[in-house]
C-alpha positions as CSV (number, residue, x, y, z in Angstrom):
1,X,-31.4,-7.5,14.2
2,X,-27.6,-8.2,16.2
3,X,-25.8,-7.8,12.4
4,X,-26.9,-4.1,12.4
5,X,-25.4,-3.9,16.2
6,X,-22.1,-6.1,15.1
7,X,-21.6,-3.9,11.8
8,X,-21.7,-0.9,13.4
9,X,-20.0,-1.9,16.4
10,X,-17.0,-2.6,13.6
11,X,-17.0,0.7,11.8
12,X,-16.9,2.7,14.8
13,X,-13.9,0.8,15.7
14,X,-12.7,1.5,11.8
15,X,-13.8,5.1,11.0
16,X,-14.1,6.8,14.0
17,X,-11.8,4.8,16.2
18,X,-14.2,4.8,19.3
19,X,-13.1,1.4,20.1
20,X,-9.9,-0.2,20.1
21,X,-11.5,-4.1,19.6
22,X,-14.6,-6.5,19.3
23,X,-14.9,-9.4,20.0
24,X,-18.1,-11.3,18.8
25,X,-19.7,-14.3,20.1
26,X,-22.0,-16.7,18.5
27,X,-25.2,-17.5,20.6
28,X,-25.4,-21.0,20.6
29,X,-29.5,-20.8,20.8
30,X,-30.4,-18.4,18.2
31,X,-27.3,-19.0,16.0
32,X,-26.7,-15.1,15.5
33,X,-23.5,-13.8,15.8
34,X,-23.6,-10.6,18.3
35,X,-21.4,-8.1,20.4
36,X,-19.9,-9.9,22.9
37,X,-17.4,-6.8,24.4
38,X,-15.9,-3.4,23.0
39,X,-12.5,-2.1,23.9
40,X,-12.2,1.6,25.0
41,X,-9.7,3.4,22.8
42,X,-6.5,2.9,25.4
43,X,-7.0,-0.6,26.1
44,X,-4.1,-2.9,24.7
45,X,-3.8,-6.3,23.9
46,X,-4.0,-7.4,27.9
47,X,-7.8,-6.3,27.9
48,X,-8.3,-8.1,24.5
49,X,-6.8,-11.4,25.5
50,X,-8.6,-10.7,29.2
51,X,-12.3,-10.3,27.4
52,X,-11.5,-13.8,25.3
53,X,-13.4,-17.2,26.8
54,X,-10.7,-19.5,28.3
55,X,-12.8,-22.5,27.0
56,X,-12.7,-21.9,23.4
């Protein structure tokens, strides 16, 4: 089940600060929201806007 994956992914990044982002995606076919890509800890705001679709 992805909201498992996408909750933990989000309290890593909030508790344990293992990740300095996430960005989620919505698959279009099976309508679940899941992990799209995780930030390492010293990424900054260029890798955030870098893993975001241009199309959106």
């Amino acid at each position: 089940m992805r909201v498992k994956e996408c909750l933990s992914s989000f309290m890593e990044m909030k508790w344990k600060k293992a990740s300095r982002y996430v960005v989620y995606k919505i698959d279009e076919k099976s309508r679940e929201v899941m992990v799209d890509k995780v930030g390492r800890p010293g990424d900054g705001y260029e890798g955030l806007a870098a893993s975001l679709p241009l199309n959106d």
